[in-house]
Structure formats: structure tokens, C-alpha cells
C-alpha positions as CSV (number, residue, x, y, z in Angstrom):
1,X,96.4,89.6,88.9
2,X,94.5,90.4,85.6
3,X,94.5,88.4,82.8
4,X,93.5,89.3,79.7
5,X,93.2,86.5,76.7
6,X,93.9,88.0,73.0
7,X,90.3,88.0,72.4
8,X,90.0,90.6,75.7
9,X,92.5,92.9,75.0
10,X,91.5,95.8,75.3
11,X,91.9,98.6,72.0
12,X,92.8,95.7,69.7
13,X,91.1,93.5,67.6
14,X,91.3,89.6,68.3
15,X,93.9,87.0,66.0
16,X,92.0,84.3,65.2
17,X,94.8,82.1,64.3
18,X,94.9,78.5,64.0
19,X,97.3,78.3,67.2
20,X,95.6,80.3,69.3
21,X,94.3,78.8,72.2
22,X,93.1,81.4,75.3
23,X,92.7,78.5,77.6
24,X,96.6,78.1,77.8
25,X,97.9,81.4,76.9
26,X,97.1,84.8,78.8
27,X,98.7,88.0,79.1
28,X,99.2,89.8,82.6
29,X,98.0,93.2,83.0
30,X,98.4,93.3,86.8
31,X,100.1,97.4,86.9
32,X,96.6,98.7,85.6
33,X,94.3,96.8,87.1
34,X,95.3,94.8,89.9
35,X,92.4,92.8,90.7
36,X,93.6,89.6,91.8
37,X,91.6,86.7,90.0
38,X,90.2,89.1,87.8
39,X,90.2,86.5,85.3
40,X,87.2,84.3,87.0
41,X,84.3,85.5,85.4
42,X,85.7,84.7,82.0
43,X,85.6,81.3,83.2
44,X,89.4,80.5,82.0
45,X,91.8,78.9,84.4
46,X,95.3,79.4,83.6
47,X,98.0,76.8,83.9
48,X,100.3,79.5,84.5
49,X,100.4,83.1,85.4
50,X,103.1,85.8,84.6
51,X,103.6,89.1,86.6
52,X,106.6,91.3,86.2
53,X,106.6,95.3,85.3
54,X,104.1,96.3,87.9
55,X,105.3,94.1,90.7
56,X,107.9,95.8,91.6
57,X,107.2,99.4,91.0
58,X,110.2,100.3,88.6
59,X,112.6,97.3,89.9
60,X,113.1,94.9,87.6
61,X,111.2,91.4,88.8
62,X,109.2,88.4,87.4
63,X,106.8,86.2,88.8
64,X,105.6,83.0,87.4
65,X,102.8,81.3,88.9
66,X,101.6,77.8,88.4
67,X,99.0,75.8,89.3
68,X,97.8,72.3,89.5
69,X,99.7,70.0,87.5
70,X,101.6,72.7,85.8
71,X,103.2,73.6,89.1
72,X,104.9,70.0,89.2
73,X,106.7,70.7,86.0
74,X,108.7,73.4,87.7
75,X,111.5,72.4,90.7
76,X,114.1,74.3,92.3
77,X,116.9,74.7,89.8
78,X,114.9,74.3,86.3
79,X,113.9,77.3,85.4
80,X,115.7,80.4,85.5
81,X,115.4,83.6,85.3
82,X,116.9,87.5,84.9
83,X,114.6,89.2,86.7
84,X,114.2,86.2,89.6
85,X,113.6,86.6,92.8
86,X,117.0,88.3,94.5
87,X,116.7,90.4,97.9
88,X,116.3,93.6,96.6
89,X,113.4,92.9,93.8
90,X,112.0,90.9,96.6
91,X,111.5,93.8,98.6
92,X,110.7,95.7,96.2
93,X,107.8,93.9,95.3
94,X,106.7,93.1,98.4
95,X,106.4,96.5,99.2
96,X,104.1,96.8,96.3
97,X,101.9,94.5,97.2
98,X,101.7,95.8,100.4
99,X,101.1,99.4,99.3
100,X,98.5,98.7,97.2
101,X,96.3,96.7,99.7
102,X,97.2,99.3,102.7
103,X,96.7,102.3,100.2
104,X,93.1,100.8,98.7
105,X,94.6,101.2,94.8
106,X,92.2,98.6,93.7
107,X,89.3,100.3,95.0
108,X,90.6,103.7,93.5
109,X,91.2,102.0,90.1
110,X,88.0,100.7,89.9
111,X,85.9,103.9,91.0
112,X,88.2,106.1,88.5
113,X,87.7,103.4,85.8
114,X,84.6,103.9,86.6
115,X,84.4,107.3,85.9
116,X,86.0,107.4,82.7
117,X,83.9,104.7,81.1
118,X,80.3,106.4,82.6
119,X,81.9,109.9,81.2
120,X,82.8,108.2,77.8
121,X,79.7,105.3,77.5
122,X,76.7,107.8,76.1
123,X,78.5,109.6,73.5
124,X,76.9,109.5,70.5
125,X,80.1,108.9,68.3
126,X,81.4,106.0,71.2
127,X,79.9,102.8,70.5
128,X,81.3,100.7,73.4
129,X,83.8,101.3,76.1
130,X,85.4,97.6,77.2
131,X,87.9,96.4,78.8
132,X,88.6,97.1,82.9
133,X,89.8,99.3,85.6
134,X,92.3,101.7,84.4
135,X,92.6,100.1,81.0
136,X,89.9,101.0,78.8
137,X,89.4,100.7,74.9
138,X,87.1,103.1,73.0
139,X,85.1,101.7,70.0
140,X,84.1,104.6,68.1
141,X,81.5,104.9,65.2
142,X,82.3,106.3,62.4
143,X,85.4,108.7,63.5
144,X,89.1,108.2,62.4
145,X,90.7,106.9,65.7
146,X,94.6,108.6,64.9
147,X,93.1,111.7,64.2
148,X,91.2,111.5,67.8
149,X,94.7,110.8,69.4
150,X,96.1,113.6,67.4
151,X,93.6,116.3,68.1
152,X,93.0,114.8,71.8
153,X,96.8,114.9,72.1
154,X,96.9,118.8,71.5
155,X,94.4,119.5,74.8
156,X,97.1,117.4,76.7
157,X,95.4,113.9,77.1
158,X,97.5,111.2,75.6
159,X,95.8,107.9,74.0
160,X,96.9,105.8,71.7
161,X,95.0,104.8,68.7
162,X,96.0,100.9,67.8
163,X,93.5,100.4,65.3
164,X,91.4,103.3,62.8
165,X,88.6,102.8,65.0
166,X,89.7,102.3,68.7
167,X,91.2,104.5,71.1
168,X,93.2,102.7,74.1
169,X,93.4,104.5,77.6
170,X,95.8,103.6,80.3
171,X,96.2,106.1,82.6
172,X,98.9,106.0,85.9
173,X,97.3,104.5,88.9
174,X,97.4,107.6,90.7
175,X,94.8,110.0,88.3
176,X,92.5,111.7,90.4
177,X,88.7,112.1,89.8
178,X,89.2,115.5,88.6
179,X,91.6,114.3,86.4
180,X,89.8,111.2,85.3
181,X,86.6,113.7,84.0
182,X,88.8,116.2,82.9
183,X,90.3,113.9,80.4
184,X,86.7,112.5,79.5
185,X,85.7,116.2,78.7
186,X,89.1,116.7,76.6
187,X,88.5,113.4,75.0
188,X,84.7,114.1,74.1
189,X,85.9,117.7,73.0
190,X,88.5,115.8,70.7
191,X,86.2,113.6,68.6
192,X,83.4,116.5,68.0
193,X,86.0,118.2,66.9
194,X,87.1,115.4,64.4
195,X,83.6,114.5,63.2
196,X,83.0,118.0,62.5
197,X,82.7,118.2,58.5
């Protein structure tokens, strides 16, 4: 699993609110990057860990995970839930996981995450590329994110632009390399041709 803490999200800016607290609270990204314990070399340790969406591949399910002393709050019969474990989400899920280790999806995620961030990294209008695996945000310098999703939308690549100057890009798990540089020329195409004056 992947967590991601507000202040990692990738394409958004952190809250800095009094109540948060990215010790206690993370958010699962597990469908686009799958890297179980991805979360280590932030050096956070969550209490407890959500999965759902991803685990079971279009079947509704929900995980939750808990460790240490957090695990001895929860006993059979106190929590419930609608997308609990029943036979069929089981399986479902089950087959996901086995998919993706038999398949190598984590090794293809990272070498096509890869690819898209060493395509994006040196432009001169892309000040950063963060974030990890298939989930990527774009920090550009000086050019009007919407109007990058808008113009990079008409060559056929679809990003989203959460704030004016970050692009967010998560492609399916199953976009080739030829893809993945494809989009990166599309994408470069699209902010020249927004910086243009």
C-alpha cells in the first residue's frame, strides 16, 4: 500500500490546519501505485491503514488495517462495514493481489512512472515533477495549468489541473511505454503551445 499524508499529495497544495496531524491520518493510494510500505521512507507509521477501490479491481471492497495498539481497539463484531469482506469481494480481491505480483505491475508502474517523469523533469517551463509511480504532479513555472489541460486535452491526453499551477497525471496501470512518451510529447507540445505569446 501507498500512503500519501496531505502534505504528499501529489498536484495539490498542503492544508495547514490546526487539526492536521500526518502522523495519524493518511490517505491510500494503493490502485496507482501499489508499493506495499511505500510509506517507510517518509518515516510515518500509521495506526491504521485503508484500502478499498483498487483492491478489488471494480468490486466493491474495503480493507482496514491496524497495527500495534490500534489493532486491539478493533474485535470481531465492532466495526462494520458495506463493502466488508463477503465471498465474492474476497475473491475478487484476492485475485488482485495475486495478479499484480504474478503479472510484475509494480515493476511496470515504476519503470513507466519512470518514464513520464524523466520525459517531463528537464522542461524548461516544468519546475518539479513529485509524487510516485503512476501518480505524478507537474509544477509548472509560469504557465496557466487549466489552460495546459485544455490544450493538452485536444491532442487526446487527459490531465487534470487542481490548482493554476499544477498538472496531476494518473494514468491506468496498464499504459505502455509508447504510450507513456507519447503522452510526455503531447504534454510538452501542450504547454509550448500555451506559453507561446
Amino acid at each position: 500500500m501507498t500512503l500519501k499524508t496531505g502534505e504528499e499529495r501529489v498536484g495539490q497544495r498542503p492544508y495547514r490546519g490546526d487539526y492536521h496531524n500526518p502522523q495519524r491520518h493518511a490517505q491510500n493510494e494503493y490502485e496507482e501505485t501499489i508499493e506495499p510500505g511505500a510509506h517507510l521512507p517518509s518515516g510515518i507509521t500509521p495506526d491504521i491503514v485503508t484500502v478499498a477501490k483498487g483492491l478489488g479491481g471494480g468490486i466493491p471492497i474495503g480493507a482496514c488495517i491496524a497495527i500495534d495498539e490500534s489493532a486491539s481497539l478493533l474485535e470481531p463484531g465492532n466495526h462494520g462495514t458495506t463493502f466488508g469482506g463477503n465471498p465474492v469481494a474476497t475473491a475478487a480481491a484476492l485475485a488482485v493481489l495475486d495478479t499484480i505480483e504474478a503479472d510484475g505491475i509494480l515493476a511496470h508502474v515504476n519503470e513507466i512512472g519512470a518514464v513520464l517523469r524523466e520525459g517531463l523533469a528537464p522542461h524548461r517551463k516544468i519546475s518539479d515533477v513529485t509524487g510516485r509511480g503512476l501518480i505524478l504532479g507537474v509544477v509548472l513555472d509560469g504557465v496557466d495549468a487549466a489552460a495546459v489541460s485544455r490544450a493538452a486535452r485536444e491532442a487526446g491526453i487527459i490531465v487534470n489541473a487542481p490548482t493554476s499551477d499544477r498538472l496531476r497525471l494518473v494514468p491506468p496501470l496498464v499504459l505502455t511505454r509508447d504510450q507513456a512518451q507519447e503522452a510526455v510529447t503531447g504534454l510538452l507540445a501542450a504547454i509550448d503551445e500555451v506559453d507561446q505569446p
